[in-house]
C-alpha positions in Angstrom: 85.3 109.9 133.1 87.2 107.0 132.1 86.4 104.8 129.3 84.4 101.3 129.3 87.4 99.7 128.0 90.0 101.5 131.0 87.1 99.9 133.1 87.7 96.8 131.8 91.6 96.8 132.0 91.4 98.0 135.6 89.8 94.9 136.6 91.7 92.4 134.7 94.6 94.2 136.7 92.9 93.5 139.9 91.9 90.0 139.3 94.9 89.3 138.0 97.1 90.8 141.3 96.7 87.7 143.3 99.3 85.9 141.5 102.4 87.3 141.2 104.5 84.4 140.1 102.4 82.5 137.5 105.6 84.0 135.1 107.9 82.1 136.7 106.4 78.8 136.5 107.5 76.3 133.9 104.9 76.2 131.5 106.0 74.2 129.0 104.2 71.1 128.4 102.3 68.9 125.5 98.7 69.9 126.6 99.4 73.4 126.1 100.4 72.6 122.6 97.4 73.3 121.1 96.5 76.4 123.2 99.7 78.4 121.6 98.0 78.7 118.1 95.0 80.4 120.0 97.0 82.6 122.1 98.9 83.7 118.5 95.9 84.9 117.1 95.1 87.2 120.4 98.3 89.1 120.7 97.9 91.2 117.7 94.8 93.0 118.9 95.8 92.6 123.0 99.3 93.9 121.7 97.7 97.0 120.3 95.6 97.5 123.4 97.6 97.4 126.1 100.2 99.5 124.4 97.3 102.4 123.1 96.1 102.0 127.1 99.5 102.3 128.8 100.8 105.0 126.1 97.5 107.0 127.2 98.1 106.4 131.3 101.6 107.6 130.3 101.1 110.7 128.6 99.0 111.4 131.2 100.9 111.2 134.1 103.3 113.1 132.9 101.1 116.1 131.6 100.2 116.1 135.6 103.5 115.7 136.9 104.3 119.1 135.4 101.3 121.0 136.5 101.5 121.6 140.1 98.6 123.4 140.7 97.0 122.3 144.3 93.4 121.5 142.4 93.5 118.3 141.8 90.2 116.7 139.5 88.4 113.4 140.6 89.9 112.0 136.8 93.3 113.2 137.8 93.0 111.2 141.2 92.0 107.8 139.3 94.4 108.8 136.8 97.2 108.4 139.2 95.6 105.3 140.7 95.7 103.2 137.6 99.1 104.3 136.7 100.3 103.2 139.8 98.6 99.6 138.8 99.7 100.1 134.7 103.4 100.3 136.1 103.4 97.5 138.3 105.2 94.2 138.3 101.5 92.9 138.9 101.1 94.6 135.5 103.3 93.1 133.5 103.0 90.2 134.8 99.3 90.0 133.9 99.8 91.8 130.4 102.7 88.9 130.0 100.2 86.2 131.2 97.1 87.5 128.8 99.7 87.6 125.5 101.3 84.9 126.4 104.4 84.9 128.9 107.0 83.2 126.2 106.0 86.6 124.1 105.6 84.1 121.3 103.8 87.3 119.3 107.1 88.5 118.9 108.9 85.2 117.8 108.9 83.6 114.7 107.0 80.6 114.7 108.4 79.1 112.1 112.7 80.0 112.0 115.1 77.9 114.2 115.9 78.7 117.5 119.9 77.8 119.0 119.2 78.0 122.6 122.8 76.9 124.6 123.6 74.5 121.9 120.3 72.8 121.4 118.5 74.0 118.3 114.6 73.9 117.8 113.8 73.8 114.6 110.2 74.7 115.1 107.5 75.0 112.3 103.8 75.9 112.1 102.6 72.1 111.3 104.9 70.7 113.9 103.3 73.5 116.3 99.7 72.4 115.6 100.1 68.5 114.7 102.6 67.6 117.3 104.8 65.8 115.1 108.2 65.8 117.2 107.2 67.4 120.7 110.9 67.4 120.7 111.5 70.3 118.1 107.9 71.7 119.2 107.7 75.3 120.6 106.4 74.0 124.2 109.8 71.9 124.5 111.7 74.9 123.9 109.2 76.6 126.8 110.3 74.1 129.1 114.1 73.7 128.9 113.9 77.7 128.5 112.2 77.9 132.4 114.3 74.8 133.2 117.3 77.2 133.1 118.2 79.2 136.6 117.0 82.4 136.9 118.5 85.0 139.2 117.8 88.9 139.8 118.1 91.7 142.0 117.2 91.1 145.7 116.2 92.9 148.4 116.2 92.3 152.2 119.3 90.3 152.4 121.9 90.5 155.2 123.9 93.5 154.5 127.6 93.6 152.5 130.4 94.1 155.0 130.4 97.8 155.8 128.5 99.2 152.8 124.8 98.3 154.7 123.4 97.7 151.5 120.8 95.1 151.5 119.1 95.2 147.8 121.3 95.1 144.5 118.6 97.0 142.6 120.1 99.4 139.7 123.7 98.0 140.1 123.8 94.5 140.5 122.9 93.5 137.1 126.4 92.2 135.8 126.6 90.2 139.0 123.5 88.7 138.5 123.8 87.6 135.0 127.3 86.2 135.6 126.0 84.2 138.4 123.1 82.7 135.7 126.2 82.4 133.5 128.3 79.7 136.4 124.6 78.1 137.5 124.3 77.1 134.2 127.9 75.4 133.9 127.1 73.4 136.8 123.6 72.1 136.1 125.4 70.7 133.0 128.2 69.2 135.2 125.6 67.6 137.7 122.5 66.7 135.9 123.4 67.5 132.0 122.4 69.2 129.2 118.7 67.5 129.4 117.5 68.3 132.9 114.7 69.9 133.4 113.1 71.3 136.5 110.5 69.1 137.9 106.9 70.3 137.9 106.4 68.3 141.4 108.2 68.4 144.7 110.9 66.7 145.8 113.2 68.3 143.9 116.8 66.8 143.3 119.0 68.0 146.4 121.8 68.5 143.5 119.7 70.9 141.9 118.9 72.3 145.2 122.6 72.3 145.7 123.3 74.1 142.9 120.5 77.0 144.1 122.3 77.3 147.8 125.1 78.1 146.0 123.6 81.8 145.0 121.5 82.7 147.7 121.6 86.5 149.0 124.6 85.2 152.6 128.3 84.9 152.5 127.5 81.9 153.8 127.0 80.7 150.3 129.8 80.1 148.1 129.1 82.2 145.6 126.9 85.3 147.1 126.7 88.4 145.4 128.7 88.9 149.2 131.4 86.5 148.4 132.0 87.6 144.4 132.1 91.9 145.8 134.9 90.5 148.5 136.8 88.5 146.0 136.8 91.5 143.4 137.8 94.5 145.5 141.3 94.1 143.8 139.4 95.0 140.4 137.5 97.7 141.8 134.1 96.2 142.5 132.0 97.4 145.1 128.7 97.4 146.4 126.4 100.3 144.8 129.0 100.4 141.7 128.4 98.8 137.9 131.2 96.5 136.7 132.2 95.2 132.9 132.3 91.4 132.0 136.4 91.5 132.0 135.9 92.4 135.6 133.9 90.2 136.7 135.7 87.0 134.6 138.3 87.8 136.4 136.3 87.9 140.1 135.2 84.9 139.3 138.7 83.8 139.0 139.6 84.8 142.2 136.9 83.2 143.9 137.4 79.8 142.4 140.6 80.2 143.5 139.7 80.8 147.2 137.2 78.5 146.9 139.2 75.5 146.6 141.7 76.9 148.8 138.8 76.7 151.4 137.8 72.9 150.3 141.4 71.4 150.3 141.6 73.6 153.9 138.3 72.2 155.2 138.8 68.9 153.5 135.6 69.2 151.5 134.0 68.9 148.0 134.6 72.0 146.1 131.9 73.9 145.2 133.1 74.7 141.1 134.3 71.0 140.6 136.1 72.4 137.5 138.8 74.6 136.2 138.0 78.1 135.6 139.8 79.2 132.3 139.8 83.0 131.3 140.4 83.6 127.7 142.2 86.8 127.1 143.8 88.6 124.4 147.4 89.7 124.1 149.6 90.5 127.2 146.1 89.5 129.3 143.9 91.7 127.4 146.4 94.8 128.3 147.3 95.4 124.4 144.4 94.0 121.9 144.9 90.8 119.7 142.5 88.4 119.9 142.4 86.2 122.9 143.8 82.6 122.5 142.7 79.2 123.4 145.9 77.3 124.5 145.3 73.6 124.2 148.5 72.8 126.6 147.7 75.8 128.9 144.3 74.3 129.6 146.0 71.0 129.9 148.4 72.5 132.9 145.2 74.1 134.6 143.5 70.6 134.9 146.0 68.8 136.0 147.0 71.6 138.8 143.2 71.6 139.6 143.1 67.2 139.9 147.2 67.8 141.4 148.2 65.5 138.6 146.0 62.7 140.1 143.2 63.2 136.4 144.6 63.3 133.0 141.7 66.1 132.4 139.4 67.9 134.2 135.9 69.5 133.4 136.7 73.0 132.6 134.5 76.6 131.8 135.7 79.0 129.6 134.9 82.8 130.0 136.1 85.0 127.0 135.8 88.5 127.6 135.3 90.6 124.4 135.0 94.3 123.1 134.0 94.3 119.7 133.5 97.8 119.2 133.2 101.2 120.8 129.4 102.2 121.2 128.1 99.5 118.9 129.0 96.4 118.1 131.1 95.7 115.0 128.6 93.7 112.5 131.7 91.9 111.2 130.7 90.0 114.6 127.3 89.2 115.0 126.9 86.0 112.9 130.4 84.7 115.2 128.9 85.1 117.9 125.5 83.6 116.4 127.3 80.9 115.4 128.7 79.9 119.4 125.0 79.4 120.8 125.2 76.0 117.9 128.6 75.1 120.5 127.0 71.9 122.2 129.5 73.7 125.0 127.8 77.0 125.1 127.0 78.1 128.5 125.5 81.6 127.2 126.8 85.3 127.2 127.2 88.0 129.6 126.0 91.3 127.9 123.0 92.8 126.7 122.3 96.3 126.5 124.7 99.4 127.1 124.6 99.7 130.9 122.0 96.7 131.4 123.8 93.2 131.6 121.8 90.6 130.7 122.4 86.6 130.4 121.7 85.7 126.5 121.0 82.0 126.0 119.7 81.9 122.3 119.2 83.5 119.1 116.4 83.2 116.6 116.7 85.3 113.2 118.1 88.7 114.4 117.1 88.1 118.1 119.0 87.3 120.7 116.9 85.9 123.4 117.9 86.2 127.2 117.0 86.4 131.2 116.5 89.6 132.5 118.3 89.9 136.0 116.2 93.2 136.3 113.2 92.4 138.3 113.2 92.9 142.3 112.1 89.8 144.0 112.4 89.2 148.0 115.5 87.4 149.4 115.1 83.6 149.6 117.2 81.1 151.9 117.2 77.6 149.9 118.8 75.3 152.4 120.9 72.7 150.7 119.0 69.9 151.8 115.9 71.4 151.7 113.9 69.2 148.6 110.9 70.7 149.2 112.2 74.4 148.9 110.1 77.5 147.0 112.0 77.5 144.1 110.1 79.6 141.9 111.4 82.7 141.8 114.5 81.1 140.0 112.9 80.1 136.7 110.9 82.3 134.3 108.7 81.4 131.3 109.5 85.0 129.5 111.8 85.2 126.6 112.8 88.5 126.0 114.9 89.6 123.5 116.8 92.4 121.9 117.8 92.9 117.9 121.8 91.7 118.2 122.8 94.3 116.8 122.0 96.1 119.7 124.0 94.5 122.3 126.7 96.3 124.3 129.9 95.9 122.2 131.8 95.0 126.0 130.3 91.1 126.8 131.8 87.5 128.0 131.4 84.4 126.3 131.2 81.2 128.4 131.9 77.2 127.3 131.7 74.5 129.5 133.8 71.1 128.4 133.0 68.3 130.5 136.1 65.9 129.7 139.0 66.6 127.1 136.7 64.7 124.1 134.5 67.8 124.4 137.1 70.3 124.8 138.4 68.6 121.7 135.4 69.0 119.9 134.9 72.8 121.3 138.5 73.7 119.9 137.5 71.7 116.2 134.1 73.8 116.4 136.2 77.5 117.5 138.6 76.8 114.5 136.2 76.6 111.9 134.5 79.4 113.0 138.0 81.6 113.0 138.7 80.3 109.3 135.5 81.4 108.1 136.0 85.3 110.5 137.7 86.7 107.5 140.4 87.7 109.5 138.7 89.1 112.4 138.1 86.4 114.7 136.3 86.0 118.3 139.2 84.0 119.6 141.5 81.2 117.9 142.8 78.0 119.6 146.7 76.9 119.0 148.7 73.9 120.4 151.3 76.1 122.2 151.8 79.7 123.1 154.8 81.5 122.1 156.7 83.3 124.7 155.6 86.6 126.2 156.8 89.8 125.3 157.4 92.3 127.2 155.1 94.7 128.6 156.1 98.2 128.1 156.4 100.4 131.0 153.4 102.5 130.1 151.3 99.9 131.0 150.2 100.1 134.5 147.0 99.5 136.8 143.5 100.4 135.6 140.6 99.3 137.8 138.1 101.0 136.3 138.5 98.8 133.0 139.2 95.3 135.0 143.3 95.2 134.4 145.5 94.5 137.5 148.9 93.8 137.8 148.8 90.7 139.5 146.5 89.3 136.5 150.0 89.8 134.1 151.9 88.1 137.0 149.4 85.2 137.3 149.3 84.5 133.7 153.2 85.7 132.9 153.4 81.8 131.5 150.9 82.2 129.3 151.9 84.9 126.6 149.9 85.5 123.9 149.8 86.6 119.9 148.9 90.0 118.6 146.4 90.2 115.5 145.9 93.0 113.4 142.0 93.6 113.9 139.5 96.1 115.2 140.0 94.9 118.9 140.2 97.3 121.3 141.2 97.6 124.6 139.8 95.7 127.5 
C-alpha cells in the first residue's frame, strides 16, 4: 500500500494540474520580496522529498519494466499511475512552483549575478530590507522572465517535404539561436530595460518581435525559413546542427531577408548587420577569430548603401575551446563577456543539448531551456492582446561552466559605432589579460589572405562551405599559436 506521505504528493500533483503555465509567468515583483526568504527555508526539506519520492517511483518502474510476468499487483497498477504523474510536465511544473520556480535553493543568495551585461549584486539584507529593489533578487526575477523564451513545438504546418510538424529531440540549436537574435532585437527596439508588461495591451513592437518566430514560413525567421536558408550547410529537418552552422544560416537568411525588403520595398525584419566572427581562413584552419574594426565599417555601410556612417550591428563568434570538455584556460573569458553591456548571450550548453546561456553566478552559468514541448502558437503582428505566455519563463536553470559543450557561439549586439567602440575597448582588455589564448582579438585592419591549400575542401557536417571562403575572401585573417581547434 502506498505511504501517507505518496498520498499526500499525489494530490498536490492533482491540485496542482490545472495550471500548467504558472512557470512561465513573470513573477518578479516587490511584494514577493519578502515571500523569497520563506520559500528559502522550504526548499531544503521539499528538496529532499521530492527527490527521495521520485528516486523511489523511479526505481520502481524500472524493477517492473523488466519483469514481464502477466500478474500484475493492485500496487504495481498505482505504481505506474503515479509515475505517469511524477514524470509529467504537470510535475515539474508543480515541484518548480512548491520550491520556488527561480530555483533560488540552488542560487546563491548572496554572490553577484551578470545576467546579459546587467549585474545584480544581490545580498541577504538587500533581500529582506529592500534596500535597492534594483539590485534585489525579484528584479533579477523579472528582467530574467522579461527575456523571450522559445522551445520545441508541435502541431505546426509541416517543413517542405520532410512532413515534420514538431522539432522535439532535434530542434534545440535552432531554438536557442532564435532566443539568441530575439534578444538582439528587443535591445534594438525597446532597450536593454524593457520588461514584459504584466497587463494587456502589450507593445505591438514587442509583439512584432514574437511574429517574427512563430512555427510558418510565413514568419521571417521560422524554424521553416532558417532549415531553407541552411540546406547549403547541411541542415535539415529531424538532424542536430553545431553553432558554426547555424551562425552562418543565420547569415544567409539575413541576407535573403533584406533582399526580400529592398524587393518588396519594406522594413527589414534584422534592421542591423549580421557580422560572423571567425578564425583564420573562415574558421577552415584555427587561429583565433578576429574583430576587424574597418571590416565591420564596410558591412554597415553596404547594409545603410553608404546613405549611414554606421549601423546597428550583432556579432556571432563561433568557438571550440576544446575537444570533449572545455579548456578551463576559458571559462573566466567567457565569464567575463556576460559583464559586455553588448552581450546578447551564448549558444551552447551541454554536449548534444543546446541551450541559450544568459548569466553566470559563481561557477553557474544560468540559461533558457529550449527543451520543453509546448503547442504551436500564431501571434499575429498586430495582435496586442495576444497569449504570450508560453514565451517567458520564471525558471533559471543552470549547469556548473565547466560543463558546457566545448563547441558554442557568442553573440554582441552594438547599437551605433560608440558602443561598438566600447565593445572592441572591453574585447581587448579581456585578450591582454587571456595569457595568450584569447576568445577573439579586435585589430584596425586585416592583413591579406593567404592561401588556402588545396586539401581544404567542403565539409557539411562541421558547418564549412566553399562559398563561405568566397564570401569573405576580402576578409583574411591571422593565425595564433593556441589550443584552437578546428571548426
Amino acid at each position: 500500500m502506498p505511504s501517507r506521505a505518496a498520498v499526500i504528493l499525489l494530490g498536490l500533483l492533482l491540485a496542482g494540474d490545472s495550471d500548467d503555465s504558472a512557470d512561465r509567468e513573470p513573477v518578479a515583483t516587490n511584494s514577493e520580496q519578502k515571500a523569497i526568504e520563506n520559500k528559502s527555508l522550504k526548499a531544503s526539506f521539499l528538496t529532499s522529498f521530492f527527490t527521495s519520492t521520485l528516486s523511489i517511483f523511479e526505481r520502481r518502474s524500472d524493477s517492473f519494466s523488466v519483469e514481464k510476468k502477466p500478474t500484475k499487483s493492485r500496487s504495481y497498477g498505482w505504481t505506474t499511475a503515479v509515475r505517469k504523474v511524477v514524470t509529467s510536465g504537470s510535475m515539474r511544473r508543480l515541484q518548480e512552483r512548491i520550491l520556488g520556480t527561480s530555483r533560488f535553493d540552488n542560487l546563491s543568495m548572496t554572490s553577484q549575478i551578470w545576467f546579459l551585461g546587467k549585474c545584480y549584486k544581490l545580498s541577504l539584507e538587500e533581500s529582506s530590507q529592500c534596500s535597492d529593489p534594483g539590485n534585489s533578487y525579484a528584479a533579477f526575477l523579472e528582467d530574467f522572465s522579461s527575456r523571450i523564451w522559445i522551445t520545441y513545438r508541435k502541431g505546426f504546418e509541416p517543413i517542405g517535404e520532410s512532413k515534420f510538424t514538431c522539432d522535439v529531440n532535434w530542434g534545440c540549436m535552432i531554438r536557442s539561436s532564435q532566443m539568441l537574435v530575439a534578444q538582439a532585437l528587443i535591445l534594438h527596439h525597446l532597450g536593454r530595460s524593457w520588461r514584459k508588461p504584466l497587463q494587456k495591451p502589450y507593445d505591438l513592437q514587442y509583439v512584432e518581435v514574437l511574429h517574427l518566430f512563430g512555427d510558418s514560413s510565413t514568419c521571417a525567421f521560422s524554424i521553416h525559413n532558417l532549415l531553407q536558408a541552411g540546406r547549403g550547410y547541411g541542415l535539415a529537418a529531424g538532424s542536430w546542427l553545431g553553432p558554426y552552422a547555424i551562425c552562418r544560416t543565420w547569415e544567409t537568411l539575413a541576407r535573403a531577408n533584406k533582399e526580400q525588403a529592398e524587393h518588396d520595398k519594406c522594413k527589414e525584419s534584422l534592421p542591423m548587420v549580421l557580422y560572423i566572427v571567425s578564425g583564420d581562413e573562415d574558421g577552415e584552419q584555427g587561429g583565433a577569430p578576429v574583430v576587424c574594426i574597418e571590416v565591420a565599417a564596410k558591412l554597415g555601410s553596404h547594409f545603410s548603401k553608404g546613405q549611414l556612417e554606421w549601423a546597428p550591428i550583432l556579432l556571432l563568434v563561433p568557438l571550440v575551446l576544446g575537444l570533449e570538455k572545455i579548456n578551463p584556460r576559458y571559462i573566466p573569458l567567457l565569464w567575463e563577456t556576460f559583464t559586455f553591456p553588448q552581450s546578447v548571450g551564448i549558444l551552447g550548453g551541454k554536449p548534444g543539448a543546446s541551450t541559450y546561456i544568459v548569466g553566470v553566478q559563481d561557477d553557474k552559468a544560468l540559461y533558457l531551456d529550449p527543451h520543453e514541448v509546448q503547442p504551436a502558437v500564431d501571434i499575429r503582428r498586430d495582435d496586442s492582446e495576444a497569449d504570450c505566455t508560453s514565451y517567458h519563463c520564471s525558471t533559471v536553470r543552470h549547469l556548473p561552466f565547466d560543463m558546457i559543450d566545448p563547441s558554442l557561439a557568442i553573440g554582441f549586439y552594438c547599437r551605433d559605432k560608440g558602443d561598438f567602440e566600447d565593445f572592441c575597448s572591453r574585447a581587448s582588455q579581456l585578450a591582454d589579460s587571456s595569457n595568450g589564448a584569447p576568445l577573439f582579438t579586435v585589430v584596425q585592419n586585416l592583413q591579406p589572405a593567404k592561401p588556402i591549400p588545396c586539401h581544404v575542401g567542403t565539409d557539411h557536417n562541421r558547418g564549412i562551405d566553399d562559398s563561405s571562403v568566397e564570401n569573405f575572401s576580402d576578409i583574411g585573417g591571422q593565425v595564433h599559436e593556441d589550443e584552437w581547434q578546428i571548426l
